[in-house]
Residue, then its C-alpha position, 0 to 999 in steps of 0.5 A: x455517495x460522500x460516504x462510500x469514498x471516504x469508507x473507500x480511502x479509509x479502506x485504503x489507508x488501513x491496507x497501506x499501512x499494513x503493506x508498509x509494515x510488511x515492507x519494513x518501512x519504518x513507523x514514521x514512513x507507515x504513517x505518511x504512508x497512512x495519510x497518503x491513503x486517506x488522502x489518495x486512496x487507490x492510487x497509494x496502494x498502487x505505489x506500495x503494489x509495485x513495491x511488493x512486486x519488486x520485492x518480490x522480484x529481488x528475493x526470487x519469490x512466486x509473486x513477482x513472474x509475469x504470466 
């Protein structure tokens, strides 16, 4: 069980850093960004989702409309 959590919060960890590089956080922002996912897991990448979303929002993208 131990091992399926830290799997998941690594899992985690390497999609934040991937979000935040897609974001245009600056290296030292991915790496905090990195522990944070290690450490929180889910909840970092809820932060950087509401984050895209935004993005999305402020650039007139697909992604951001609510259905």
């Amino acid at each position: 069980m131990k091992e399926a959590i830290v799997v998941s919060n690594l899992s985690c960890a390497i999609v934040s850093a991937k979000w935040a590089l897609d974001l245009g956080f600056s290296q030292v922002r991915q790496i905090i960004i990195l522990i944070g996912g290690l450490i929180l897991g889910p909840l970092m990448l809820l932060v950087l989702y509401v984050y895209l979303i935004q993005k999305a929002k402020g650039e007139g993208q697909p992604g951001s409309k609510i259905v």
